[in-house]
C-alpha positions in Angstrom: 342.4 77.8 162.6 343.5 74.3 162.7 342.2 72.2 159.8 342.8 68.7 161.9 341.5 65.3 160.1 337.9 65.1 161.3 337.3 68.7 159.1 334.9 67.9 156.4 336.9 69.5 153.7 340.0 67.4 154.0 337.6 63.9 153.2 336.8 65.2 150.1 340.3 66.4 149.2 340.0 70.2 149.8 343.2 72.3 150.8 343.1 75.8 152.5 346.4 77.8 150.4 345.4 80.9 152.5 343.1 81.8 155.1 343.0 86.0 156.4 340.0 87.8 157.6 339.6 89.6 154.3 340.0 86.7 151.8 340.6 82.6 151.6 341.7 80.4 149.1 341.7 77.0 148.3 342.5 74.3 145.7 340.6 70.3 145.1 341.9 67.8 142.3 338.9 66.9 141.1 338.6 63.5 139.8 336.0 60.7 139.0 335.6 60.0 143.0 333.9 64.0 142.7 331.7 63.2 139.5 328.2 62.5 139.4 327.2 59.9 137.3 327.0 62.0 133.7 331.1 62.0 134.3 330.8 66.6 135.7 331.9 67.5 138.8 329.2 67.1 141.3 327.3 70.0 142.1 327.9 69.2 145.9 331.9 69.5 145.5 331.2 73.0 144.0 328.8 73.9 146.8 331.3 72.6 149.6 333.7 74.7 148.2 332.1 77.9 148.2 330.5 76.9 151.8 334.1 76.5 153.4 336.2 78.9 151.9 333.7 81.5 153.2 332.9 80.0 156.5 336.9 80.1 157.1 336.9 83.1 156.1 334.1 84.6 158.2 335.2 82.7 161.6 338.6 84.3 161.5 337.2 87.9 160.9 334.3 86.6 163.6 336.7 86.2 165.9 338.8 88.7 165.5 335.8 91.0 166.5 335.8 89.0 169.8 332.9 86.7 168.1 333.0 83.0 168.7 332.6 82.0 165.1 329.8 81.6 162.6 327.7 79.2 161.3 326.5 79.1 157.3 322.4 80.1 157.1 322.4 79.9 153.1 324.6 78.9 150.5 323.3 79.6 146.8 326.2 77.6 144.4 326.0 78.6 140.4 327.5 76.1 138.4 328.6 77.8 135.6 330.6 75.6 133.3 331.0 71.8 133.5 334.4 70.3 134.9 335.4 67.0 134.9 339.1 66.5 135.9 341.8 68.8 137.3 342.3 71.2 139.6 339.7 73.6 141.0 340.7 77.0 142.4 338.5 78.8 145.1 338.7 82.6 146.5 336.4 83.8 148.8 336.3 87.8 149.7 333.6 89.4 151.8 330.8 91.1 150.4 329.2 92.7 154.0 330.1 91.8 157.4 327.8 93.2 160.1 327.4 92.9 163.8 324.8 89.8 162.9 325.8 88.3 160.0 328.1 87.9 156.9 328.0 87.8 153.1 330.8 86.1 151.8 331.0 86.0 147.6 332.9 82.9 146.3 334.6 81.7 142.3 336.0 78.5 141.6 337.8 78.4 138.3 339.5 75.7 136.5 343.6 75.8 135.3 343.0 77.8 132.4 341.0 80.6 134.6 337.3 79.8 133.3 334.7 80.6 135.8 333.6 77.0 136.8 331.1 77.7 139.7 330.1 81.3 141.6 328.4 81.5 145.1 327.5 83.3 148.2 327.1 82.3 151.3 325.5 84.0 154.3 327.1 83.4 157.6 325.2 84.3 161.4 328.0 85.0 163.9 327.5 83.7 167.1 328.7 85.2 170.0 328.9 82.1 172.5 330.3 78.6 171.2 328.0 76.5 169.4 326.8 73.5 171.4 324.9 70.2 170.8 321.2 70.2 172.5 
């Protein structure tokens, strides 16, 4: 899967460390650029987080079973603990994969292993290519 430029994660600093089928991580530096205006991590950086590690996650086993990829129907984000600066460590595993759709269950924990954030996200696989209408 090529993460090229124009992928949404990479404008808010988000890097893909590993990307299989049956799990994905990734890492973000969070810092003020990511807070909301109370100085925390923005809810939205926590809930992009869980959306793309298990997107990435479900397109590669999506197309592994001859799928074209998937595309993310809910994402429910728990923000557990407050984070303000530092890195933020993601892992996504898969919770059900059907011949429809995907669960995907997502943590993001600080440096010193605290739960920060906890979500799931449930993917539809598609079978053609997605296009604009």
């Amino acid at each position: 899967m090529d993460f090229d430029q124009e992928f949404f994660p990479n404008h808010i600093g988000l890097e893909i460390t590993e990307a299989t089928p049956d799990l994905v991580a990734g890492r973000l530096d969070a810092t003020v650029t990511h807070q909301q205006p109370q100085g925390v991590t923005h809810g939205g950086v926590h809930a992009s987080i869980v959306e793309t590690l298990a997107s990435v996650g479900g397109a590669l086993w999506a197309m592994e079973q001859g799928m074209a990829t998937v595309v993310g129907v809910s994402n429910t984000t728990d923000f557990i603990r407050p984070h303000f600066t530092g890195w933020l460590h993601g892992v996504a595993t898969p919770v059900h994969r059907g011949r429809t759709q995907q669960i995907w269950m997502v943590e993001v924990t600080n440096d010193a292993g605290k739960l920060v954030a906890r979500g799931h996200v449930r993917l539809q696989n598609l079978a053609q290519p997605h296009t604009e209408s």
